[in-house]
N, C-alpha and C positions, 0 to 999 in steps of 0.2 A: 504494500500500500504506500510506503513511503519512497520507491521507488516511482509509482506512478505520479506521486504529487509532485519529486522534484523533479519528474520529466514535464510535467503539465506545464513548472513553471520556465523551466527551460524554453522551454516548444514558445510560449506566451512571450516572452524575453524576445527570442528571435522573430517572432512573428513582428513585434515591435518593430527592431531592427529592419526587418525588410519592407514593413511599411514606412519607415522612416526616409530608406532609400529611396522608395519608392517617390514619395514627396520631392527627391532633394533633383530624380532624374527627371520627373514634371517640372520643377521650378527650371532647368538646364535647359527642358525643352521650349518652353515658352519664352528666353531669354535666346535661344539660337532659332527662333523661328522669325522672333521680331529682329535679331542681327540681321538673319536672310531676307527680309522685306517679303515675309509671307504674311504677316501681322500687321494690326497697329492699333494705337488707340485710338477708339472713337468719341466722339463728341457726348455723348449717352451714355457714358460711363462703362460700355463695356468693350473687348476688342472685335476685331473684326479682319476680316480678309482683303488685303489691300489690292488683289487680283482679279478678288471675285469667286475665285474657283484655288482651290489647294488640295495637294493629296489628301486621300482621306484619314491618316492621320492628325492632318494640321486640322483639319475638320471639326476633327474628333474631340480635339484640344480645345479650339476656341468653343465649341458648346458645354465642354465641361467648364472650362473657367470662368464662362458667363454664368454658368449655373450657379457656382459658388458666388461670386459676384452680389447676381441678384437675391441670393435665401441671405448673403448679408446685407447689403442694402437692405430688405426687409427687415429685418431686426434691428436696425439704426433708424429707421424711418419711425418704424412703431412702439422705440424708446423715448425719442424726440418728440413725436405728434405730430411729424410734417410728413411731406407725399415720399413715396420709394422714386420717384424721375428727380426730385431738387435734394436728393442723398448720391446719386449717379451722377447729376451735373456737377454735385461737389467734389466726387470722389475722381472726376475726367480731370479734374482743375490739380487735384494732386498727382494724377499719371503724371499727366503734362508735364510735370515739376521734374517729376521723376523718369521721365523716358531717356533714354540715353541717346546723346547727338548721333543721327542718321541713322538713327529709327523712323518709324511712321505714324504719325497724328493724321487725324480727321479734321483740315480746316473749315469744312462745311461739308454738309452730307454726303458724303460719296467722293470727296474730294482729298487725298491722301498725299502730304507733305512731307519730307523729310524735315526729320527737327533740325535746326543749324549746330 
């Protein structure tokens, strides 16, 4: 029995560890997608495809990161009292801040800049 509990916690331990990874080769990919001008930030708080069309990986990525995205923006909207669109407009206002030079911002709908 007590083998199987410090296997449990082992197994749990590592399961940790490669979800951790996990997270560190998502955050890797989303920073080499927008190096490659497959990304960018948009105006609306979330990213977006600066081509239009991307493998379906990059795809796959931008609908997961919008997901998480907007389930927070929901939870800051409905802490504060104010709408989930003026939590997204604020939260574009920080990408911006944060995007790294020649990358890709959304200067008006559909219109994709490299940042200087």
């Amino acid at each position: 029995m007590r083998l199987a509990k410090k296997f449990g916690k082992v197994l749990g331990f590592s399961l940790l560890l490669m979800l951790l990874g996990v997270s560190s080769a998502f955050a890797a990919t989303l920073d080499e997608a927008k190096a490659a001008g497959q990304i960018g930030e948009k105006q609306d708080g979330y990213i977006g495809l600066v081509q239009g069309s991307a493998p379906a990986d990059v795809a796959a990525l931008v609908e997961s990161v919008n997901a998480q995205r907007r389930a927070r923006y929901e939870e800051i909207a409905k802490e504060n009292g104010i709408a989930v669109e003026d939590v997204a407009k604020l939260a574009f206002t920080r990408a911006l801040e944060n995007t790294r030079p020649g990358n890709f911002v959304e200067a008006s709908p559909g219109q994709w800049v490299k940042k200087p």
